[in-house]
C-alpha positions as CSV (number, residue, x, y, z in Angstrom):
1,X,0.0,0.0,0.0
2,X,2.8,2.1,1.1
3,X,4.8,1.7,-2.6
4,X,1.4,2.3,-4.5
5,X,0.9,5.5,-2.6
6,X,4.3,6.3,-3.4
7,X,4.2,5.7,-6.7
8,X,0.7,7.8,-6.7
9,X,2.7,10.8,-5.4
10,X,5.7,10.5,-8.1
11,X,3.1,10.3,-10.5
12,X,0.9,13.5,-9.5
13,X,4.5,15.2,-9.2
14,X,5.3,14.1,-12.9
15,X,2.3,15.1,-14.2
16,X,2.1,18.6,-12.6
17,X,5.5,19.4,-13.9
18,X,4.8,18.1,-17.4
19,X,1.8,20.7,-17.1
20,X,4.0,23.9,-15.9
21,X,6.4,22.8,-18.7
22,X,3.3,22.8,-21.6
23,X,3.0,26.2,-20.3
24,X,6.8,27.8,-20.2
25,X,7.4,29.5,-24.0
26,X,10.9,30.4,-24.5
27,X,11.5,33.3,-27.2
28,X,14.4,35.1,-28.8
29,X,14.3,38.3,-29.4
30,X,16.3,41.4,-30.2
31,X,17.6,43.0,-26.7
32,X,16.2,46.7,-27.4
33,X,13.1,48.7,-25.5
34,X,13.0,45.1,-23.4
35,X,11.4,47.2,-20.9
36,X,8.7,47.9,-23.2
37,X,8.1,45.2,-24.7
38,X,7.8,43.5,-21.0
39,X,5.1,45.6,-20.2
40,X,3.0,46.3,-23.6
41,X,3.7,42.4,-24.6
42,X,4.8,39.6,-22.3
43,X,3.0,40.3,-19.1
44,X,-0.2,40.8,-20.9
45,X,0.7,37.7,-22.7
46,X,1.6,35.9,-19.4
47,X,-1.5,37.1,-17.9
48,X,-3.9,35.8,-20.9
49,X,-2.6,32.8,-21.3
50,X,-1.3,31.5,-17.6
51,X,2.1,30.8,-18.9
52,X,5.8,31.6,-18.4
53,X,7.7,33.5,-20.9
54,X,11.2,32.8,-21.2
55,X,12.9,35.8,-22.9
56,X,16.4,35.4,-24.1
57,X,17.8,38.7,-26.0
58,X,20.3,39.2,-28.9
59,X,21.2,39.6,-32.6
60,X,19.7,38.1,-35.8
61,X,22.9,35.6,-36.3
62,X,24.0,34.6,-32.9
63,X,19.9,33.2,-32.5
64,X,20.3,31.2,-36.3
65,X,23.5,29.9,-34.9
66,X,21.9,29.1,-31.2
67,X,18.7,27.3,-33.6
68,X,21.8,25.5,-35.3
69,X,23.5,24.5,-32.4
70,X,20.8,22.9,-30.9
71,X,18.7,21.3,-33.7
72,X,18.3,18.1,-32.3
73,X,17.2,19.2,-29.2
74,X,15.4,22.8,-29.3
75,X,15.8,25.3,-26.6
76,X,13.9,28.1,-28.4
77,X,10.1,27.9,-29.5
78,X,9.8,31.0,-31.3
79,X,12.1,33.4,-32.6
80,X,12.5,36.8,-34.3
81,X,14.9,37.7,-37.1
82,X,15.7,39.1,-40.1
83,X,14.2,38.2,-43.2
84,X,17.3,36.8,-44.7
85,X,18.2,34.7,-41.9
86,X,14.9,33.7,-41.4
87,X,15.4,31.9,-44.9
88,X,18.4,31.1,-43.8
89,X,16.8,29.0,-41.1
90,X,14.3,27.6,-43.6
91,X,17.5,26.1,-45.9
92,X,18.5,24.1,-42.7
93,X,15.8,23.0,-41.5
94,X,15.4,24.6,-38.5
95,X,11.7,26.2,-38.7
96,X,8.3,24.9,-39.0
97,X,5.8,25.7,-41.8
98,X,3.7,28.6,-40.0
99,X,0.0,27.4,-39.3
100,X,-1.9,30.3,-40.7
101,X,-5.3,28.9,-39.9
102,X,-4.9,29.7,-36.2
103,X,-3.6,32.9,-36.2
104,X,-6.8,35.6,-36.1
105,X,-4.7,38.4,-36.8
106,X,-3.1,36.7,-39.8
107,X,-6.0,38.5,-42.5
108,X,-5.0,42.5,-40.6
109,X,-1.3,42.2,-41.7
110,X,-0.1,44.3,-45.0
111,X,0.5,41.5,-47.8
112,X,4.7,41.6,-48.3
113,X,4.2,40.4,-44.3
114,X,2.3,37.0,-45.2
115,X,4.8,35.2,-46.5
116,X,8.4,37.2,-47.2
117,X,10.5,34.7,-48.4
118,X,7.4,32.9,-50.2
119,X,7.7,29.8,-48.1
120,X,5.6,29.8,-45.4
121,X,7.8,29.7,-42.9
122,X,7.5,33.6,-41.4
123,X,5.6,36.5,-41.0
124,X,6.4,40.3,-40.5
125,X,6.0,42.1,-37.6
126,X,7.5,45.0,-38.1
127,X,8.9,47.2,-40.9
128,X,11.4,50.0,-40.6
129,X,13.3,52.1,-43.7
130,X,16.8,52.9,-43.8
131,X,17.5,56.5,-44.8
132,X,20.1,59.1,-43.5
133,X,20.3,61.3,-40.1
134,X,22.2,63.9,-40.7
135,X,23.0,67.4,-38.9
136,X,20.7,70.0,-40.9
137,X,22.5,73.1,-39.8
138,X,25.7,71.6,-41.3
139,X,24.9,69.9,-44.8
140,X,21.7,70.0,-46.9
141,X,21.5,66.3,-47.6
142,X,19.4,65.3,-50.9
143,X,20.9,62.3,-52.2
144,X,22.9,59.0,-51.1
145,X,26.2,59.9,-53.0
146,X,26.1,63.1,-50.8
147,X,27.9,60.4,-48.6
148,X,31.0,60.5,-50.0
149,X,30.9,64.4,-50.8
150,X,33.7,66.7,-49.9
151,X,31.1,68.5,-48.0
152,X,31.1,65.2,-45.1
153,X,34.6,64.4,-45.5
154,X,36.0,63.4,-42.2
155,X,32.4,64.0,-40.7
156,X,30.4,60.7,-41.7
157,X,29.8,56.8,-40.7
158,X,28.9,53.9,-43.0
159,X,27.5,50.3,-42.0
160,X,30.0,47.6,-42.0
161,X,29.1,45.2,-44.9
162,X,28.6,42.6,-41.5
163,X,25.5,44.6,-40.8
164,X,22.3,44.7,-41.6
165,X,22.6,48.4,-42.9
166,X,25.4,47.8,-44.5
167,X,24.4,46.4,-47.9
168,X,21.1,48.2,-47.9
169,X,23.3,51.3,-48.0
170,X,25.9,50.2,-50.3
171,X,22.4,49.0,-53.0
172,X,21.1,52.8,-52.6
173,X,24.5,54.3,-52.9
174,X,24.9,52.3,-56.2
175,X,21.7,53.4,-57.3
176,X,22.5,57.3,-56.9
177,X,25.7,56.2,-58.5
178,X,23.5,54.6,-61.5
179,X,24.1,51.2,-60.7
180,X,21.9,49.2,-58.7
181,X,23.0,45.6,-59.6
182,X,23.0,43.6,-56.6
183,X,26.9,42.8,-57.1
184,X,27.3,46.3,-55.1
185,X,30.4,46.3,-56.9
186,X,30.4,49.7,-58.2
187,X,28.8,51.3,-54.8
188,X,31.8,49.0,-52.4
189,X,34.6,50.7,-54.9
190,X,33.7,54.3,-54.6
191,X,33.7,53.3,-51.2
192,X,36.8,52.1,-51.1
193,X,38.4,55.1,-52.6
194,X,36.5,57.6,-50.0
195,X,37.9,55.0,-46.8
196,X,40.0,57.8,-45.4
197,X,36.9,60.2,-45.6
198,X,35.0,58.2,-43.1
199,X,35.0,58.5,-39.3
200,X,34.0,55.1,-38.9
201,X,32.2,52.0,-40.3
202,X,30.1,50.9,-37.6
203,X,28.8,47.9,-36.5
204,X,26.5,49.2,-34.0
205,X,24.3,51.9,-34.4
206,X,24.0,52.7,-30.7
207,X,27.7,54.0,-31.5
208,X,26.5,56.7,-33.8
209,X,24.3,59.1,-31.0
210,X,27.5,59.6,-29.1
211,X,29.7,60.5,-32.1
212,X,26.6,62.4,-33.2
213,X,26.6,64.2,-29.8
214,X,29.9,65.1,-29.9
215,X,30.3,66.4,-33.6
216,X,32.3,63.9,-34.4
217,X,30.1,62.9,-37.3
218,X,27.7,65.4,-39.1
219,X,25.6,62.0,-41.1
220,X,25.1,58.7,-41.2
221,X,22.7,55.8,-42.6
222,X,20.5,54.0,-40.3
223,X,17.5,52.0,-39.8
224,X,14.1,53.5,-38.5
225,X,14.2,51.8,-35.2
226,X,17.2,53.9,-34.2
227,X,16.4,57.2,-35.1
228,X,14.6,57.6,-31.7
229,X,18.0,58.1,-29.9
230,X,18.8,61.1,-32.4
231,X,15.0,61.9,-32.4
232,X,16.1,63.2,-28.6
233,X,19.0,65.3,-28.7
234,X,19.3,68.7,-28.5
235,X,20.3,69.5,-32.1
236,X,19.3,69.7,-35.6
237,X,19.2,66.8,-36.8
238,X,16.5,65.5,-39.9
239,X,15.7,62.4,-41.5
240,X,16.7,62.5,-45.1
241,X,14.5,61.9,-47.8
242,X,16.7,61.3,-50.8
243,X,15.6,61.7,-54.4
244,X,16.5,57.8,-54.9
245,X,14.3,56.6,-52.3
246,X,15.0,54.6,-49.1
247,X,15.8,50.9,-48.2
248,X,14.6,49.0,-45.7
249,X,13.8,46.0,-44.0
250,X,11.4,43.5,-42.3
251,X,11.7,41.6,-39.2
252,X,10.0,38.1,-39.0
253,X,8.6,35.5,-36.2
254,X,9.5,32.3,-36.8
255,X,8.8,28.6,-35.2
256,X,11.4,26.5,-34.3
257,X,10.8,23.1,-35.9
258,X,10.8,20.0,-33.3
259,X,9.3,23.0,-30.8
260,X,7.4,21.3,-28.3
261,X,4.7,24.0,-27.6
262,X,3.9,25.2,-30.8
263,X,0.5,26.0,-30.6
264,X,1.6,28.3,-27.4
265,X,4.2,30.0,-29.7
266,X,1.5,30.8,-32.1
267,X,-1.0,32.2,-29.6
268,X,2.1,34.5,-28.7
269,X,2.2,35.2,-32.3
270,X,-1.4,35.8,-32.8
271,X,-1.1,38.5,-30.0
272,X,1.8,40.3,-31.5
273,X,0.1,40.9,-34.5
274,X,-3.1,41.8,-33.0
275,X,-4.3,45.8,-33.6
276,X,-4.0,46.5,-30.1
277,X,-0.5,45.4,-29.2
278,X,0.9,46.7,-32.7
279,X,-0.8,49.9,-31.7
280,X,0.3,50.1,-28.8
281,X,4.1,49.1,-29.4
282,X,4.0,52.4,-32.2
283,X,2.5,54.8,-30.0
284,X,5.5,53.4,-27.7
285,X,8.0,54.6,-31.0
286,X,9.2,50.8,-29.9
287,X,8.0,49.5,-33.9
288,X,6.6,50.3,-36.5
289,X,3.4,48.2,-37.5
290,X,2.7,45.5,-40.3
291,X,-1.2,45.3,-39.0
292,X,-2.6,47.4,-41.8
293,X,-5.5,48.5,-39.2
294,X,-2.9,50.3,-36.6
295,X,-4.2,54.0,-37.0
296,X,-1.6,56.5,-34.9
297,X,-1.3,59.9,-35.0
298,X,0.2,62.0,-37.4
299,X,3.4,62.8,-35.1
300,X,3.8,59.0,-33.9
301,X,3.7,58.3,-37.8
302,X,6.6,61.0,-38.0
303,X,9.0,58.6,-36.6
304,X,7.8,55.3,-37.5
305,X,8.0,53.0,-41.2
306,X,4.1,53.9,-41.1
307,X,1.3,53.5,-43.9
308,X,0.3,51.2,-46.6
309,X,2.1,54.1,-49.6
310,X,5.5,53.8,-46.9
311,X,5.5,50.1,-46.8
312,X,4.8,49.6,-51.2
313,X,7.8,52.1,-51.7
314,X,10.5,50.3,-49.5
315,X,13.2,49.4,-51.9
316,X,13.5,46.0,-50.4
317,X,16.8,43.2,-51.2
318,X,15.4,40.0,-51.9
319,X,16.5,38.0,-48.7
320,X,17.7,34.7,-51.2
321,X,19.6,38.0,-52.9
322,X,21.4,38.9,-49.5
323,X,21.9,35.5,-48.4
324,X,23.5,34.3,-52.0
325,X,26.1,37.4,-52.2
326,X,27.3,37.4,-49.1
327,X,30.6,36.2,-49.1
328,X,31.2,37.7,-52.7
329,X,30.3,41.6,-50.9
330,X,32.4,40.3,-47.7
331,X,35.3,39.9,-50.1
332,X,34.6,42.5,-52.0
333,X,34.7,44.4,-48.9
334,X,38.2,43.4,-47.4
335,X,39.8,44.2,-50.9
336,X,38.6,47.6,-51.7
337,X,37.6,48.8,-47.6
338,X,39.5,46.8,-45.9
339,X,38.4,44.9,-42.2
């Protein structure tokens, strides 16, 4: 009697801790506005659904190679990325096919968010362009070869080829240079022969506000999501519009194949995308929306990737484009710019 009660108990035990593991989601994300996304995202989340989210923070690669590392055995259910490496994950099998029956929301988003790499196996969340802050007391900025002009000699940045601005600067360079084949091999040579002209080529954009602050730099390319840092400071500094247009880029959710709580990753997925928390996280300035029914204000819009007219003029790089020229720009790179 004594073992069978025993073995009643170890039982009960098992099965209550199976139960709080069906309800622990771990994600990866990227580690900016955490604090905002805590409180506009994941404790509403935990509260709606009585689970645990697990939030683990970082860049775009280091989650592919974390997916990579641990394919046999997951440790992530749901992850955000870029679009690129979200194919990336796709060509080695690390992702799931995306469900789209269950997710509610799935209808509201703008249609390049569906299905970006056209294989089902992510969806947008969040858009952002990739234009040019510059100082607008100091230069009058209209186009992207204004870059390498004598005029910002000694007082600009560039992306690193490594980064995610980094080509989409180099492909609107080359097309105010009247070349906007995908080789970037004209844009990376007139690079090359400006190198001494340039501050720095970052890797971080988070480097930029201080050289910004200190005059170091008078311009430099970035993506939407950082131009709230410059947004704050006490000087002149605009957004450029440039007569070629801007770049940009998508972020994507994806589903880690062999996940074990998939249906809880896409209930966490359903509520991202929902109007309310996309609305909410652009009245935050934390992103910009890809639920075409988010309606913000016009001064929120200001400083977001906002509107169905933004979103159809983004000159976008194919993500099998990025991912099948990489090494050839890398090289490219290290010959002309140097590391």
């Amino acid at each position: 009697m004594k073992k069978l009660l025993l073995a009643s108990c170890a039982l009960l035990l098992s099965l209550n801790a199976a139960q709080a593991e069906e309800k622990k989601l771990t994600i990866s994300v990227y580690g900016f506005a955490q604090d905002a996304f805590k409180e506009i995202l994941y404790k509403p989340f935990e509260e709606k659904c009585g689970c645990e989210l697990v939030v683990e923070t970082g860049n775009s690669v280091e989650r592919l190679a974390k997916m990579e590392a641990n394919k046999d055995h997951p440790v992530i259910d749901l992850a955000v990325m870029t679009t690129q490496d979200a194919l990336a994950a796709h060509r080695k099998d690390l992702t799931d096919k995306i469900d789209t029956s269950k997710l509610a929301n799935f209808d509201k988003l703008y249609d390049i968010a569906k299905d970006p790499n056209g294989d089902g196996h992510s969806l947008g969340y969040t858009f952002y362009t990739s234009s040019i802050a510059y100082r607008s007391d100091k230069i009058d900025l209209t186009s992207w070869k204004d870059l390498l002009s004598d005029k910002l000699a000694g007082h600009v940045a560039l992306p690193n080829i490594t980064t995610s601005q980094g080509p989409l600067t180099l492909y609107m360079l080359g097309k105010a240079l009247g070349d906007d084949d995908t080789s970037l091999k004209t844009p990376i040579e007139e690079v090359g022969k400006h190198k001494d002209d340039i501050v720095t080529f970052y890797v971080r954009s988070s480097q930029l506000v201080q050289l910004m602050q200190q005059e170091e730099i008078w311009a430099a390319p970035i993506g939407r999501f950082a131009w709230k840092g410059f947004s704050k400071m006490d000087l002149p500094i605009k957004w450029a519009t440039p007569k070629e247009g801007q770049s940009g880029g998508m972020n994507v959710m994806v589903v880690t194949k062999g996940s074990e709580h998939r249906d809880l990753a896409l209930q966490f997925m359903d509520f991202w995308l929902s109007t309310d928390i996309q609305t909410k996280l652009a009245e935050g300035l934390v992103d910009s929306p890809a639920n075409k029914d988010v309606t913000v204000s016009d001064d929120i819009a200001d400083n977001l990737t906002y509107g169905a007219d933004t979103v159809a003029n983004l000159h976008l790089i194919p993500s099998d484009v990025m991912l099948d020229n990489r090494d050839a720009w890398l090289n490219q790179w290290n010959e002309k710019v140097g590391q």
